[in-house]
C-alpha positions as CSV (number, residue, x, y, z in Angstrom):
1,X,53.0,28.2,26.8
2,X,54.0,27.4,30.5
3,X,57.4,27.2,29.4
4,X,58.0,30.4,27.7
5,X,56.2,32.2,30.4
6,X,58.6,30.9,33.0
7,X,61.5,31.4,30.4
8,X,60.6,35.4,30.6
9,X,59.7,35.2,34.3
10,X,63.3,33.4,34.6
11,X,65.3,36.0,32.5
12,X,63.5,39.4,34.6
13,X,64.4,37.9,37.9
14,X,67.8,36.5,36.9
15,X,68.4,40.2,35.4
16,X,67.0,42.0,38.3
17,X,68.8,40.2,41.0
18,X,72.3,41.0,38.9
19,X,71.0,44.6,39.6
20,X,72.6,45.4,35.9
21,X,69.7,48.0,35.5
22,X,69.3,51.8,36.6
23,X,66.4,54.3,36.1
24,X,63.8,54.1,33.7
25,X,64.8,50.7,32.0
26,X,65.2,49.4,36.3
27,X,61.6,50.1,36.3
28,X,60.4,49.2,33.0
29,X,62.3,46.0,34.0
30,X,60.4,45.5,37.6
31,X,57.1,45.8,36.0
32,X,57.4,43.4,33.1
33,X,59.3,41.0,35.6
34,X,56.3,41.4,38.0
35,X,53.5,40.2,35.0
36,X,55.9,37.9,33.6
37,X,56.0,35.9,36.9
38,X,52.3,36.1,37.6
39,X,51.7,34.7,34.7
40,X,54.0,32.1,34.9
41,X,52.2,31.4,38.3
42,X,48.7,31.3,36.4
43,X,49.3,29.0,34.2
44,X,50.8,26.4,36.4
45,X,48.2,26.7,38.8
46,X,45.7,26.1,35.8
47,X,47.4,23.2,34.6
48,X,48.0,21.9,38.3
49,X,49.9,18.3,37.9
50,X,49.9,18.6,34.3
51,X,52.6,21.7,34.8
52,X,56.3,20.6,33.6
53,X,58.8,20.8,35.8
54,X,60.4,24.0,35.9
55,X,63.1,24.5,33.0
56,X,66.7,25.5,33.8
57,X,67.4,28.5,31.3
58,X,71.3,29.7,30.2
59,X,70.8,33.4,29.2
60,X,74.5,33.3,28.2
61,X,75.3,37.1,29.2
62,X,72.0,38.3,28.4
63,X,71.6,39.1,32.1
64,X,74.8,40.8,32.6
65,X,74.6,44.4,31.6
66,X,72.2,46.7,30.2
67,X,73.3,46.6,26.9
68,X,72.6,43.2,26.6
69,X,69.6,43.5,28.3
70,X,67.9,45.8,26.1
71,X,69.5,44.2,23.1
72,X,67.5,40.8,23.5
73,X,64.3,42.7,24.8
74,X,64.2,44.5,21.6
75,X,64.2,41.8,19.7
76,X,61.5,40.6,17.9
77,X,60.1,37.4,18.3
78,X,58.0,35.2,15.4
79,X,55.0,37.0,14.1
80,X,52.0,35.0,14.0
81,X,49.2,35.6,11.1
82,X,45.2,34.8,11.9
């Protein structure tokens, strides 16, 4: 969970500091960046020296425009059944 928290924290900053983004998806982007690294920082606090170090992530262009951006946040991920 750790890892996939810091893999989405990873991808908001990495876009954000390309400053690829204008407007509403900018600001959509800044505020799902912001909880995506807060929660990154939860859960590595809760797991203290049980924490992995932290991953080194290749978005391969994903980061790079705002087409691509919003092409691989509109993806949908697995969907899990309970």
């Amino acid at each position: 969970m750790l890892t996939l928290e810091q893999l989405q924290a990873d991808f908001y900053t990495e876009t954000q500091r390309n400053r690829v983004l204008h407007g509403a998806l900018e600001a959509q982007a800044t505020v799902v960046g912001s909880h995506e690294r807060a929660h990154a920082r939860a859960l590595h606090r809760a797991l203290e020296s049980h924490a992995a170090k932290q991953p080194r992530f290749d978005f391969g262009g994903a980061t790079e425009g705002a087409a691509a951006f919003q092409r691989t946040t509109s993806r949908r991920g697995p969907r899990f059944t309970g």
